[in-house]
N, CA and C atoms of all chains as a GROMACS GRO file, in nm:
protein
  576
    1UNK      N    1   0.086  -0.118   0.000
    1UNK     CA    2   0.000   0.000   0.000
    1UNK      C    3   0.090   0.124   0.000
    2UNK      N    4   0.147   0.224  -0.092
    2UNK     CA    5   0.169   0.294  -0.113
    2UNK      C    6   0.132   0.412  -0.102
    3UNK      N    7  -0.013   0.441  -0.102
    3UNK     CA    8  -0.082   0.584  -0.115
    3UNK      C    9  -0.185   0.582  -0.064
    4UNK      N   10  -0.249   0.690   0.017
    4UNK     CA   11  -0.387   0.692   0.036
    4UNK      C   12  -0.487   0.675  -0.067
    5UNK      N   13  -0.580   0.609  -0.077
    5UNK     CA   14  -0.701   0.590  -0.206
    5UNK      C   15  -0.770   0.738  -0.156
    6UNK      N   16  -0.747   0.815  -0.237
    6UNK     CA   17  -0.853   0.948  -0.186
    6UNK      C   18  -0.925   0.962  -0.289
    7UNK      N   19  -1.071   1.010  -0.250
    7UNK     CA   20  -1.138   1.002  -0.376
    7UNK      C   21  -1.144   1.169  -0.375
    8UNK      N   22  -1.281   1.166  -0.481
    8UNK     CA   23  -1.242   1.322  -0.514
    8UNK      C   24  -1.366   1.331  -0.582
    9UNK      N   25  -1.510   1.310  -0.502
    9UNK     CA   26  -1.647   1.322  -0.424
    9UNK      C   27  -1.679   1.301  -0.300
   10UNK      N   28  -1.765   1.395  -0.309
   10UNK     CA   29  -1.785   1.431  -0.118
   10UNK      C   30  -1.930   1.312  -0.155
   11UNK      N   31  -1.982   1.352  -0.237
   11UNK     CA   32  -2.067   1.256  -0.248
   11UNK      C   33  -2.102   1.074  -0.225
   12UNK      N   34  -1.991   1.069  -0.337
   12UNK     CA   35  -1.925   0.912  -0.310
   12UNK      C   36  -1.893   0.862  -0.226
   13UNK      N   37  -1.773   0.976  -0.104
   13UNK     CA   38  -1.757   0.917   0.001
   13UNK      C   39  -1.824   0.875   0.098
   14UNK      N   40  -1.933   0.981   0.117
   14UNK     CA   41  -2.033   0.915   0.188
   14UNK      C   42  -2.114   0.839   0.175
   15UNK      N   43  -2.139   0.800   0.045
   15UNK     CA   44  -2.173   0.682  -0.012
   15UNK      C   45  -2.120   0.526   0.083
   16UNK      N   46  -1.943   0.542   0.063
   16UNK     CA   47  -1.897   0.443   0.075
   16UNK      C   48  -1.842   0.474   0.190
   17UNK      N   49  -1.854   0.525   0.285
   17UNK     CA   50  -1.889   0.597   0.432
   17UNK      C   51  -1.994   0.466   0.475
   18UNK      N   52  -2.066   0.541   0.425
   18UNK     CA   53  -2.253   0.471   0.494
   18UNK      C   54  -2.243   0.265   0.476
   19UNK      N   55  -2.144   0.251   0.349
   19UNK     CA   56  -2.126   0.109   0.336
   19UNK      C   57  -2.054   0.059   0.457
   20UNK      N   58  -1.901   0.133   0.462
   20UNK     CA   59  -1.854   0.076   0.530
   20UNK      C   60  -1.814   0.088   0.693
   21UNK      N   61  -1.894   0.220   0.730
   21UNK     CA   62  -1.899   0.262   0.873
   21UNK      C   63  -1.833   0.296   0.891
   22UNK      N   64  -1.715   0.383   0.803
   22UNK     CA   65  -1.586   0.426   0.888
   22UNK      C   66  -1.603   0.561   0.913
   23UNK      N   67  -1.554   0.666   0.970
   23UNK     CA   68  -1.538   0.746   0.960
   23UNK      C   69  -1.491   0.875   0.842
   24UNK      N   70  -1.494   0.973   0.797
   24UNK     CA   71  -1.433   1.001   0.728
   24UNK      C   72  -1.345   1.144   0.727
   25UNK      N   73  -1.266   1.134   0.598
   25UNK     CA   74  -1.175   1.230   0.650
   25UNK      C   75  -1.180   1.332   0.506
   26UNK      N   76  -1.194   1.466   0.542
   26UNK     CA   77  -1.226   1.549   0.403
   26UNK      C   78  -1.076   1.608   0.444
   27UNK      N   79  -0.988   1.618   0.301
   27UNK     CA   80  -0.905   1.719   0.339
   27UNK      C   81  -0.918   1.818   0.205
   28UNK      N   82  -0.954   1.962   0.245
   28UNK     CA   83  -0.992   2.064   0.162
   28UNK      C   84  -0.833   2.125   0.082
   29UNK      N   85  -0.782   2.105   0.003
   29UNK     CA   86  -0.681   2.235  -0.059
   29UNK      C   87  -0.696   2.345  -0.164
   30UNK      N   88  -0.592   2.331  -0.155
   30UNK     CA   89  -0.585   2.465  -0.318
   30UNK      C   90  -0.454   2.393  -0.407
   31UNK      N   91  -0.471   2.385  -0.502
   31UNK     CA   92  -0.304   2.326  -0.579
   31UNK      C   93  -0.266   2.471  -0.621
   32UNK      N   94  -0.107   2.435  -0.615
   32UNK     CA   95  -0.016   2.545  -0.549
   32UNK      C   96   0.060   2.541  -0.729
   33UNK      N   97   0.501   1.947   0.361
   33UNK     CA   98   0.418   1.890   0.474
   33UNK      C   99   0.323   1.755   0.420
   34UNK      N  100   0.236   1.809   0.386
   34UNK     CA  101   0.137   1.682   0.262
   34UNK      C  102   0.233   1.628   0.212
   35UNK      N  103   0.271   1.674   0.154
   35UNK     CA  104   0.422   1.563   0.078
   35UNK      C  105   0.467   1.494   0.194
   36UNK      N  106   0.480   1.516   0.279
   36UNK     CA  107   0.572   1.397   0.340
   36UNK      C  108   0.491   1.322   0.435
   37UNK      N  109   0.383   1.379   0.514
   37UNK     CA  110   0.243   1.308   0.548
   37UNK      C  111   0.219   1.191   0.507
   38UNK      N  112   0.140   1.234   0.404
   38UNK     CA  113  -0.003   1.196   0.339
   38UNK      C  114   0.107   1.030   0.248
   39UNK      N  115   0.206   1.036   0.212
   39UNK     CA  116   0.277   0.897   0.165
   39UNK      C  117   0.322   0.826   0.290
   40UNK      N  118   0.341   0.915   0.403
   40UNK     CA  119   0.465   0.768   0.509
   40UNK      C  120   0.329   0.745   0.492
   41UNK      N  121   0.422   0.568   0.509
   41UNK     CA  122   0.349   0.413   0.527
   41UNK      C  123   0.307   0.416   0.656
   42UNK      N  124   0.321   0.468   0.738
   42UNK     CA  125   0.238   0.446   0.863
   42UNK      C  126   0.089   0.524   0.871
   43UNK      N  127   0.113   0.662   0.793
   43UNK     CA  128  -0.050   0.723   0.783
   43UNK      C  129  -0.161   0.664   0.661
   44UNK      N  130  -0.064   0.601   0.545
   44UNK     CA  131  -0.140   0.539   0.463
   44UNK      C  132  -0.212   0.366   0.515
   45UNK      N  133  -0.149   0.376   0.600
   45UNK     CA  134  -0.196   0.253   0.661
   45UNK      C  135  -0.318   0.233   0.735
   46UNK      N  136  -0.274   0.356   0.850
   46UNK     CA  137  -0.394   0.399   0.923
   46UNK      C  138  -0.495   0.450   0.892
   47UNK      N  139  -0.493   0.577   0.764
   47UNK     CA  140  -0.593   0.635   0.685
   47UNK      C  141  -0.669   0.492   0.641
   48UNK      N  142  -0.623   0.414   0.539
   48UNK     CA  143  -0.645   0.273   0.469
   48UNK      C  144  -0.784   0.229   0.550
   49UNK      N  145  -0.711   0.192   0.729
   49UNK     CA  146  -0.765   0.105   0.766
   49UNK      C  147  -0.904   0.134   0.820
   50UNK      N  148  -0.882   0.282   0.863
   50UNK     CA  149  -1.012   0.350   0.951
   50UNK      C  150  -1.029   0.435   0.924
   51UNK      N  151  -1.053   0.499   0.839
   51UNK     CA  152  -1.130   0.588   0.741
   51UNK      C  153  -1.156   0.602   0.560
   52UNK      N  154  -1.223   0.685   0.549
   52UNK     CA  155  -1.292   0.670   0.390
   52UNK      C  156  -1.247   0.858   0.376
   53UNK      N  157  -1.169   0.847   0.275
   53UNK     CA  158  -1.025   0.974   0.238
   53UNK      C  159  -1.128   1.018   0.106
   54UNK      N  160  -1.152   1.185   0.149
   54UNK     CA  161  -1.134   1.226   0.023
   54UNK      C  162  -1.079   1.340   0.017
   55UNK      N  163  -1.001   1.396  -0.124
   55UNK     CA  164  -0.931   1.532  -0.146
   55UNK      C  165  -1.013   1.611  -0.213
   56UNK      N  166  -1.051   1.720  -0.197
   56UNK     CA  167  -1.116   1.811  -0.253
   56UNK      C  168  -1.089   1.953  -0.291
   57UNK      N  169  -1.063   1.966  -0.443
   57UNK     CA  170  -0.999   2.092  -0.452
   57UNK      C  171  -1.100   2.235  -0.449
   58UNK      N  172  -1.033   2.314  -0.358
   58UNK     CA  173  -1.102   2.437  -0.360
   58UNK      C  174  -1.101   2.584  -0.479
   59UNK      N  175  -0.984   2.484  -0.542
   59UNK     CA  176  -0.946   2.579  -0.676
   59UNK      C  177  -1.084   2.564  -0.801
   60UNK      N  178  -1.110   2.465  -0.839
   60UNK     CA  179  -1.187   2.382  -0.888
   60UNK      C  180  -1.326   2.336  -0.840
   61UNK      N  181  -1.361   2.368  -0.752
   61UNK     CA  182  -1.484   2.257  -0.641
   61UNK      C  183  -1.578   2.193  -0.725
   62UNK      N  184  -1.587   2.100  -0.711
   62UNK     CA  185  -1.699   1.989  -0.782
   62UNK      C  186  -1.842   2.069  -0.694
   63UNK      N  187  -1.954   2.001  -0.781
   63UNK     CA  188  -2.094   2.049  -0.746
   63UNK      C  189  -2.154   2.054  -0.612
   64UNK      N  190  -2.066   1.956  -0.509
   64UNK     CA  191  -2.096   1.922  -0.371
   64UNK      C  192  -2.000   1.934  -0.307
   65UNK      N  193  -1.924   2.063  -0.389
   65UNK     CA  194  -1.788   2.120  -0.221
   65UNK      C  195  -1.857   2.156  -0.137
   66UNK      N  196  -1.942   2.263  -0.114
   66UNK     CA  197  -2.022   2.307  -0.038
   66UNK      C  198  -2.081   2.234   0.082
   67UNK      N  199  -2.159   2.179   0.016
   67UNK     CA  200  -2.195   2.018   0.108
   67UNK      C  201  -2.125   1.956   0.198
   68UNK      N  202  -2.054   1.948   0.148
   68UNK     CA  203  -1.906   1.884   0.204
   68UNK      C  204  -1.854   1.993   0.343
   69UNK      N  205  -1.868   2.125   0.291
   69UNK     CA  206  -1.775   2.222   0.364
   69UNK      C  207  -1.865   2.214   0.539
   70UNK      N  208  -2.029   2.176   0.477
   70UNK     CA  209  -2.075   2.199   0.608
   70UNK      C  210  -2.124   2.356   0.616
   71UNK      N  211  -2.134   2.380   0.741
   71UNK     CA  212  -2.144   2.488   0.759
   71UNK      C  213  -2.095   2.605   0.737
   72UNK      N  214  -1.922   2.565   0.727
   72UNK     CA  215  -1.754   2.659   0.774
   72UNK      C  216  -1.770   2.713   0.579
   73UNK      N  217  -1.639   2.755   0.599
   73UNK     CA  218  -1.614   2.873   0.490
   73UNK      C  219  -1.445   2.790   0.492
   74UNK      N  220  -1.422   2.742   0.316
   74UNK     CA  221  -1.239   2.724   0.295
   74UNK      C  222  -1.236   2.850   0.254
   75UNK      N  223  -1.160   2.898   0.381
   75UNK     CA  224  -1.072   3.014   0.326
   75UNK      C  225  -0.928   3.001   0.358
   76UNK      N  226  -0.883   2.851   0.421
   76UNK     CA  227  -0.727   2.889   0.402
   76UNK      C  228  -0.749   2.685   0.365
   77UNK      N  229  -0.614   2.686   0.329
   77UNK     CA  230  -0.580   2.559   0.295
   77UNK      C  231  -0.424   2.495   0.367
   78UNK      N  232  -0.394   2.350   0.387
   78UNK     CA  233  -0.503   2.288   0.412
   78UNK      C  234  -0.627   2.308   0.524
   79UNK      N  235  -0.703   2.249   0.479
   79UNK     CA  236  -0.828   2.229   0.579
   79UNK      C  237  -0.880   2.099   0.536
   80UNK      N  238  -0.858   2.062   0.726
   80UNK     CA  239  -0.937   1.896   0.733
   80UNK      C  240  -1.068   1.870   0.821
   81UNK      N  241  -1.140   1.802   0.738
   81UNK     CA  242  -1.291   1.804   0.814
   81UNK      C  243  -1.286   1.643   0.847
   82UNK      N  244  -1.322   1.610   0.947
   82UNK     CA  245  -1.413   1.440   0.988
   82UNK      C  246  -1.536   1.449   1.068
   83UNK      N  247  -1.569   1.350   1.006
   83UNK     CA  248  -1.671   1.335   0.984
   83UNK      C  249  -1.708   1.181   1.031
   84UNK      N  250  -1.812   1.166   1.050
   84UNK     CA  251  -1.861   0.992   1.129
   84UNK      C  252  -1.950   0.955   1.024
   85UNK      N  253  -1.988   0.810   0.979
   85UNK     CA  254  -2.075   0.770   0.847
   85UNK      C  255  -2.138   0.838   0.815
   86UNK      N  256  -2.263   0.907   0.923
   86UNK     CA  257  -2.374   0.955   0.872
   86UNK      C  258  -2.350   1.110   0.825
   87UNK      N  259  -2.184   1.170   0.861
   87UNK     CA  260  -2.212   1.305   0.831
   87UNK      C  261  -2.212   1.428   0.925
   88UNK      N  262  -2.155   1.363   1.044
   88UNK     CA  263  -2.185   1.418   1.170
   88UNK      C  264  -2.009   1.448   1.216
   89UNK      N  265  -1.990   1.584   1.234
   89UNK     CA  266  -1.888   1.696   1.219
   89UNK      C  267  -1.853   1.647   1.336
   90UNK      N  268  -1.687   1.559   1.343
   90UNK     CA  269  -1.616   1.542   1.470
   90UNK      C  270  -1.495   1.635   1.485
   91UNK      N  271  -1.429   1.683   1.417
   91UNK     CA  272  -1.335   1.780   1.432
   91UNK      C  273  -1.294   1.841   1.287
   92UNK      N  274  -1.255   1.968   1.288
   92UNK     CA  275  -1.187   2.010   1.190
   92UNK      C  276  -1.097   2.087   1.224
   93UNK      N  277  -0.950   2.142   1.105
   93UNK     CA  278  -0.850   2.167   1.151
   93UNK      C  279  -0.801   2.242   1.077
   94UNK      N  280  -0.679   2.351   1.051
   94UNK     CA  281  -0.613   2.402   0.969
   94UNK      C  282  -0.487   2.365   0.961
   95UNK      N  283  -0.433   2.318   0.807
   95UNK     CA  284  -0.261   2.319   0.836
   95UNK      C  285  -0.239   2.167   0.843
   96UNK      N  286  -0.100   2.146   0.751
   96UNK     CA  287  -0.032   2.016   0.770
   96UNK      C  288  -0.015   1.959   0.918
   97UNK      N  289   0.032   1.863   0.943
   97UNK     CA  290   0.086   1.833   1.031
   97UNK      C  291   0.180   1.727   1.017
   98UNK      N  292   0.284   1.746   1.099
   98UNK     CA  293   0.409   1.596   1.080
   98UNK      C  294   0.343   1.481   1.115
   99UNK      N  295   0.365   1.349   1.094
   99UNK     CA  296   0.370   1.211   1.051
   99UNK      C  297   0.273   1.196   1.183
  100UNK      N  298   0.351   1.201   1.289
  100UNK     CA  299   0.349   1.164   1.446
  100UNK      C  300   0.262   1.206   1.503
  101UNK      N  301   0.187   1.352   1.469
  101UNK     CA  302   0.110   1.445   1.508
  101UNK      C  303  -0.034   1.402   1.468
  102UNK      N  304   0.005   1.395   1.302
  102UNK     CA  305  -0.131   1.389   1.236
  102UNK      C  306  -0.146   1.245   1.267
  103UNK      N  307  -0.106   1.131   1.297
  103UNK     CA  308  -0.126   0.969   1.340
  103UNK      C  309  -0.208   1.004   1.460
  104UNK      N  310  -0.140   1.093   1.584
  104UNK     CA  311  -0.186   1.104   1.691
  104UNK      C  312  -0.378   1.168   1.687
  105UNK      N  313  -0.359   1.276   1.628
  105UNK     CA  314  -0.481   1.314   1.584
  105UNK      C  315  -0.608   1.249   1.526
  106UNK      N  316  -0.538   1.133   1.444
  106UNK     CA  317  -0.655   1.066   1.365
  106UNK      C  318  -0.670   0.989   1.471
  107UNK      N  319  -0.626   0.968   1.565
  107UNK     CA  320  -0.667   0.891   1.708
  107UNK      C  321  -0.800   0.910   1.778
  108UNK      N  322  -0.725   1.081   1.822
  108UNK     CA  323  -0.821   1.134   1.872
  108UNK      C  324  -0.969   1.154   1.810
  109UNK      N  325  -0.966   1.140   1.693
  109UNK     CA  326  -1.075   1.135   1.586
  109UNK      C  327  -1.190   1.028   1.615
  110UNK      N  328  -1.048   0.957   1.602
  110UNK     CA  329  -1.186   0.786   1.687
  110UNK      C  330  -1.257   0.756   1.792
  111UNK      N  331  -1.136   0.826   1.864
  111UNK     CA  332  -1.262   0.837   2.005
  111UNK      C  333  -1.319   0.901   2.028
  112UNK      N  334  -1.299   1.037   1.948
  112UNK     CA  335  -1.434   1.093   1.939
  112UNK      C  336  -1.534   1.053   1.878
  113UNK      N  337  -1.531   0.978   1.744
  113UNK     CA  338  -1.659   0.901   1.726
  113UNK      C  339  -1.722   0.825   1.793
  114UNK      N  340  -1.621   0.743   1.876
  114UNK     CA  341  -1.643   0.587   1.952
  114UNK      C  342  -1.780   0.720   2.109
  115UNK      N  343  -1.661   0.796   2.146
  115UNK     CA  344  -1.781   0.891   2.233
  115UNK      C  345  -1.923   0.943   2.130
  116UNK      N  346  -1.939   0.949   2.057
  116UNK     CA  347  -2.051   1.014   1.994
  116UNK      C  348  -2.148   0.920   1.972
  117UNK      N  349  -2.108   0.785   1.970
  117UNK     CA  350  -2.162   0.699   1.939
  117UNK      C  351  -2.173   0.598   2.029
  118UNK      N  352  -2.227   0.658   2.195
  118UNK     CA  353  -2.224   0.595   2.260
  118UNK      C  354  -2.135   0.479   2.301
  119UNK      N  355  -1.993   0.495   2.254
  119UNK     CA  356  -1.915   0.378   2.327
  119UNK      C  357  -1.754   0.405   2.383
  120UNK      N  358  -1.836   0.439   2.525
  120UNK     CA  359  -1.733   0.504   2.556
  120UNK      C  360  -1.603   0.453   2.604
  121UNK      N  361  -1.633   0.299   2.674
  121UNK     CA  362  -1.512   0.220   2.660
  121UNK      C  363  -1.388   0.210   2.531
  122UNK      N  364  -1.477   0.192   2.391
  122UNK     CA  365  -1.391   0.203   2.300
  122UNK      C  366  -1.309   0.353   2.297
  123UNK      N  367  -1.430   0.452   2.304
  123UNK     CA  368  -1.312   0.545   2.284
  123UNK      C  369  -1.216   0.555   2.412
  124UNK      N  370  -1.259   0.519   2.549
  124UNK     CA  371  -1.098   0.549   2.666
  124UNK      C  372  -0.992   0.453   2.582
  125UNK      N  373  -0.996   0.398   2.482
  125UNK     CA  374  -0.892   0.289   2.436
  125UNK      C  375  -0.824   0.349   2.334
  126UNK      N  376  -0.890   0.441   2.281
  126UNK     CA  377  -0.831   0.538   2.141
  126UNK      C  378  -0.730   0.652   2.178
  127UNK      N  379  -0.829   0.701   2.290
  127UNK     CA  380  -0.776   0.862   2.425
  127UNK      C  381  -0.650   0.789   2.439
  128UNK      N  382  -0.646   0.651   2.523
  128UNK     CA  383  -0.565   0.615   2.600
  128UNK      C  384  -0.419   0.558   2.474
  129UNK      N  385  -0.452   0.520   2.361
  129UNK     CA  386  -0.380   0.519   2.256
  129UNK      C  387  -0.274   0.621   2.234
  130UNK      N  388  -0.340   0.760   2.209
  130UNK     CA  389  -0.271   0.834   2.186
  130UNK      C  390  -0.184   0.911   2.244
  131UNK      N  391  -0.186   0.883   2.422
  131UNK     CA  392  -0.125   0.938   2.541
  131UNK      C  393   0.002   0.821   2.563
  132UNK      N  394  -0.060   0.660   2.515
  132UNK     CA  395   0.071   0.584   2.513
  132UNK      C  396   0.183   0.596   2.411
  133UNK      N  397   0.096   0.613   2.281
  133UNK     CA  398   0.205   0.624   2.144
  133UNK      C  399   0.279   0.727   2.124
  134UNK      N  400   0.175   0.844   2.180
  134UNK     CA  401   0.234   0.983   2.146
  134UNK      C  402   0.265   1.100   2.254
  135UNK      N  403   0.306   1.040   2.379
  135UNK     CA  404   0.300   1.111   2.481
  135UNK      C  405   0.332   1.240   2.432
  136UNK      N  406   0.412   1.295   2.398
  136UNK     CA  407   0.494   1.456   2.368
  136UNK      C  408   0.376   1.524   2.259
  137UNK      N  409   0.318   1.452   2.173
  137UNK     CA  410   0.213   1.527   2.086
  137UNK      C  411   0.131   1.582   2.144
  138UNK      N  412   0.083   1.711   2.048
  138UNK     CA  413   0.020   1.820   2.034
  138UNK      C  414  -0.133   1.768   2.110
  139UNK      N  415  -0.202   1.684   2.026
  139UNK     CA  416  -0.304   1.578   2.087
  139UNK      C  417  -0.310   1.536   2.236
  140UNK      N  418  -0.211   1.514   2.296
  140UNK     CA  419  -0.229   1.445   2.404
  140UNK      C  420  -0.252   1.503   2.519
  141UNK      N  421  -0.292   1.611   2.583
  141UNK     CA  422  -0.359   1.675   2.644
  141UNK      C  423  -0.498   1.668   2.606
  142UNK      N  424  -0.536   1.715   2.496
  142UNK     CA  425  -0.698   1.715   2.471
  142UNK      C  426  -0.724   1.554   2.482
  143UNK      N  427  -0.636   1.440   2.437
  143UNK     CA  428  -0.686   1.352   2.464
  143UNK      C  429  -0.730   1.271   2.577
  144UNK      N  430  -0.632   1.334   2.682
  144UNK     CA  431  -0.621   1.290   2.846
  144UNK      C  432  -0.766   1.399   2.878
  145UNK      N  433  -0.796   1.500   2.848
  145UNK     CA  434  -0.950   1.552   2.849
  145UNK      C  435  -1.056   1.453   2.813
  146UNK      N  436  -1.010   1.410   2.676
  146UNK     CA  437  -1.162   1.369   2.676
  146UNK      C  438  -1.146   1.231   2.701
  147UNK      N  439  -1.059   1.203   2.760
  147UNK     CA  440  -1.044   1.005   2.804
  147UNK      C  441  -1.131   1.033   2.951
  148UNK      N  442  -1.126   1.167   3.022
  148UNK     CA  443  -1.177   1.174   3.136
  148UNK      C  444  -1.289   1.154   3.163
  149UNK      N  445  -1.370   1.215   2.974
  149UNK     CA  446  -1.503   1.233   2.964
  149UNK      C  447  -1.561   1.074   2.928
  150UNK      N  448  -1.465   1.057   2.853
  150UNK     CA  449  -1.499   0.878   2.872
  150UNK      C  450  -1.531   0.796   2.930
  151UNK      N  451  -1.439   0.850   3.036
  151UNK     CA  452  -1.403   0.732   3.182
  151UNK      C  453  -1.561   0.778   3.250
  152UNK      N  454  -1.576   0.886   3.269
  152UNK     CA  455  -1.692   0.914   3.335
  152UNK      C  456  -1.809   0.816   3.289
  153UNK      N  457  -1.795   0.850   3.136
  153UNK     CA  458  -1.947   0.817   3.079
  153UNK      C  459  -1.919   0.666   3.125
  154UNK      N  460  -1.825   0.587   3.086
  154UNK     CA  461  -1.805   0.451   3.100
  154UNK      C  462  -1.858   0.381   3.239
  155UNK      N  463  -1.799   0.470   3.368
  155UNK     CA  464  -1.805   0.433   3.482
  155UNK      C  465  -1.911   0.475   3.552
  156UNK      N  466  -1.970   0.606   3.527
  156UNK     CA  467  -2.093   0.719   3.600
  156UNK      C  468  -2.017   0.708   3.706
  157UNK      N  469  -1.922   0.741   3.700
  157UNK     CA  470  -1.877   0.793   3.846
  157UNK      C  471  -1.751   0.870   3.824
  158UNK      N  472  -1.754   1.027   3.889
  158UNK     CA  473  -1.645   1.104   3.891
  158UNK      C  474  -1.517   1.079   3.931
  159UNK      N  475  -1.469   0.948   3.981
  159UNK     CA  476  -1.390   0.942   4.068
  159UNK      C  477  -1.258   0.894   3.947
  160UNK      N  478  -1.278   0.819   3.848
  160UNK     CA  479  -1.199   0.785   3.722
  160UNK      C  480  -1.154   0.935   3.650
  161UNK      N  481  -1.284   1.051   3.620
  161UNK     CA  482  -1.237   1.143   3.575
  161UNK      C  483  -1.151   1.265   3.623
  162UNK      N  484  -1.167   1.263   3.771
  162UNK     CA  485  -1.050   1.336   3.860
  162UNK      C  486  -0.940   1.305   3.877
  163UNK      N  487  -0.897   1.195   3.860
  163UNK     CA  488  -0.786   1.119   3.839
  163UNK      C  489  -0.689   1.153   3.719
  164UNK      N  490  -0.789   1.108   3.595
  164UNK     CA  491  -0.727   1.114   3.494
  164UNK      C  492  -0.697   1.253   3.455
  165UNK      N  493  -0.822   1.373   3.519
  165UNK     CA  494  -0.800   1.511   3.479
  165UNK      C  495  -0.671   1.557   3.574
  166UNK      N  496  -0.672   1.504   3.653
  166UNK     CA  497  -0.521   1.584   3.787
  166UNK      C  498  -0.393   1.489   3.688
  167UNK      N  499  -0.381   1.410   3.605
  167UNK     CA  500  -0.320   1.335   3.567
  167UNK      C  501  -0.246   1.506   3.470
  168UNK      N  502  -0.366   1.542   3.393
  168UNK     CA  503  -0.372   1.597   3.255
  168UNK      C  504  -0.328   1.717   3.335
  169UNK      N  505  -0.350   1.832   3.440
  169UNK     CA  506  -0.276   1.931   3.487
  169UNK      C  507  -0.172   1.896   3.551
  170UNK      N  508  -0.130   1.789   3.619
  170UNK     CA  509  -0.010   1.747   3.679
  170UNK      C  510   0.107   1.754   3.536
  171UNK      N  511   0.115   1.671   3.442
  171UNK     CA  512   0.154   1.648   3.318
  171UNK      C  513   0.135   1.757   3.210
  172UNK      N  514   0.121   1.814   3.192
  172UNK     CA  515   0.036   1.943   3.090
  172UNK      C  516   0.029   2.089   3.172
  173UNK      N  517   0.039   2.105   3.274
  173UNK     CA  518  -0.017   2.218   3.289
  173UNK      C  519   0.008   2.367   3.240
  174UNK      N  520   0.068   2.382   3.159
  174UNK     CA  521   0.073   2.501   3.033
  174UNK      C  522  -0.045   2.482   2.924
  175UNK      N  523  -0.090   2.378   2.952
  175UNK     CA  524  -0.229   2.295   2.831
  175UNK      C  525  -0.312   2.412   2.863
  176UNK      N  526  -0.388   2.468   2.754
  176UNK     CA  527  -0.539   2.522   2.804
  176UNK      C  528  -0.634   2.400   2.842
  177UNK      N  529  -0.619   2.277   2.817
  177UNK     CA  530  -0.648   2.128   2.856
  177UNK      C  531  -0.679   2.110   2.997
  178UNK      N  532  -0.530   2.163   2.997
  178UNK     CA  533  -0.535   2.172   3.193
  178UNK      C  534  -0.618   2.224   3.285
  179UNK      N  535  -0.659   2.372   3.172
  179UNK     CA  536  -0.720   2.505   3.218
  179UNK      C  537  -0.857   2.432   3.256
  180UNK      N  538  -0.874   2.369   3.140
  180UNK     CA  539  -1.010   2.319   3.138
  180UNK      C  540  -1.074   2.186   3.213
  181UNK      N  541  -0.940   2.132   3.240
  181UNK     CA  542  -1.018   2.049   3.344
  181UNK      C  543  -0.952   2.067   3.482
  182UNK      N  544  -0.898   2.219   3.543
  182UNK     CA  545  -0.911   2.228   3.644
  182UNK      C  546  -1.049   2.324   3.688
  183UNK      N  547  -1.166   2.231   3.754
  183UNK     CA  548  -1.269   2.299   3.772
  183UNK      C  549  -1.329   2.168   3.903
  184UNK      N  550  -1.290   2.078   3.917
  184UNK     CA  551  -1.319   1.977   4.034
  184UNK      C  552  -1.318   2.060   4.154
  185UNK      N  553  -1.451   2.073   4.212
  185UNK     CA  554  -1.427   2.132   4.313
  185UNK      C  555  -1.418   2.057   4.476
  186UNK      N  556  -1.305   2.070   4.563
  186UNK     CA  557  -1.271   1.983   4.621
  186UNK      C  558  -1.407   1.872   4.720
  187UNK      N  559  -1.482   1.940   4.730
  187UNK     CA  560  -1.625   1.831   4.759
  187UNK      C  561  -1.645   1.746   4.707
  188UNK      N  562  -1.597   1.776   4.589
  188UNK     CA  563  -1.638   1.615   4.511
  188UNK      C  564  -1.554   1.533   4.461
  189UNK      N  565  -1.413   1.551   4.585
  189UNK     CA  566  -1.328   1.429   4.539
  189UNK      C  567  -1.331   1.348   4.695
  190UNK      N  568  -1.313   1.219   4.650
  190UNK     CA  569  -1.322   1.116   4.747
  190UNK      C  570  -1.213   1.142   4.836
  191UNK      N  571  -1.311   1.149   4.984
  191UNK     CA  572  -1.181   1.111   5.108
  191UNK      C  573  -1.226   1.286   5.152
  192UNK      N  574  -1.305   1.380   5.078
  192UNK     CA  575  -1.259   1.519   5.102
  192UNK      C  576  -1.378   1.545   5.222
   0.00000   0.00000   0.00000
C-alpha cells in the first residue's frame, strides 16, 4: 500500500462511508 | 508537509484502515464542495474536516501536520466518534492510545480531556475522571487542557 485511495467526491464518500462505517476524512486544498 | 504526510506508510496505513479519504480541490470545487464544507467557509488551505458515516462533524483543523502528530490526531478522531456513538469504553482505548504512542504530541492533552469524559461516561462515576484530569494538569499544565479540566471542586473528590 503505497498511497492513500482518496477520492475526489464528497458525495461518493459518503456513499462508501454509509457502506462501510468508517469514519471520514475530508481534506480541503488549493493546488499550489 | 502533505508531501511527506499523506505517503509515510504508517498514515497510509492507518488512513487505509479507519477511514474513507477524500481530497477536494477548492481551486476547482466539484458540485458538492459546499456540502461537504458543512457549515464553515475554505478560506485557508489545508483544511481537514471528519466526519462519522452519517455526516456528523467530529473535528476540523487548519494546516499540515508531521507524521506523528497527524497519526496522533486521527486517534483522537476515533474516540471521538467511539464517544458520539455511545461507546465510551472504546473510545478510553483510542484517548488512551494516543497518550501511550504519542505522549509529547500536540493531541495528548486534549486527549487525556476527553479520556476523562470517557471514563466518566463509562463508569458514572467522577472518581476515574478526577484522576485522569489531575493526571492531565499534573503532566500538561501550560495545556489550556489543563485550564479546562481544572474545575473539580474539592467536595467532590473522594476522602474530602
Amino acid at each position: 500500500m503505497s498511497e492513500i485511495a482518496w477520492r475526489t467526491s464528497y458525495t461518493e464518500t459518503m456513499e462508501e462511508a454509509g457502506r462501510s462505517r468508517k469514519p471520514v476524512l475530508l481534506h480541503f486544498y488549493t493546488p499550489t | 508537509m502533505g508531501a511527506v504526510t499523506h505517503p509515510h506508510p504508517d498514515v497510509v496505513e492507518f488512513v487505509s484502515q479507519h477511514f474513507v479519504a477524500a481530497k477536494l480541490n477548492g481551486k476547482e470545487p466539484a458540485p458538492d464542495f459546499n456540502q461537504a464544507l458543512g457549515r464553515g467557509k475554505f478560506f485557508w488551505g489545508p483544511l481537514y474536516v471528519f466526519l462519522d458515516s452519517r455526516g456528523i462533524e467530529l473535528r476540523r483543523y487548519l494546516g499540515f501536520l508531521p507524521p506523528d502528530e497527524f497519526l496522533a490526531d486521527l486517534r483522537l478522531v476515533l474516540g471521538m466518534e467511539a464517544l458520539i456513538h455511545s461507546k465510551p469504553e472504546k473510545a478510553l482505548e483510542w484517548f488512551t492510545s494516543v497518550t501511550d504512542r504519542y505522549p509529547g504530541s500536540a493531541a495528548s492533552p486534549e486527549a487525556l480531556y476527553l479520556a476523562g469524559s470517557a471514563a466518566y461516561k463509562a463508569s458514572g462515576s467522577l472518581n476515574p475522571l478526577i484522576e485522569i484530569w489531575d493526571r492531565l494538569i499534573a503532566e500538561h499544565p501550560e495545556s489550556t487542557w489543563a485550564k479546562r479540566a481544572d474545575v473539580i471542586p474539592d467536595d467532590l473528590r473522594t476522602g474530602s
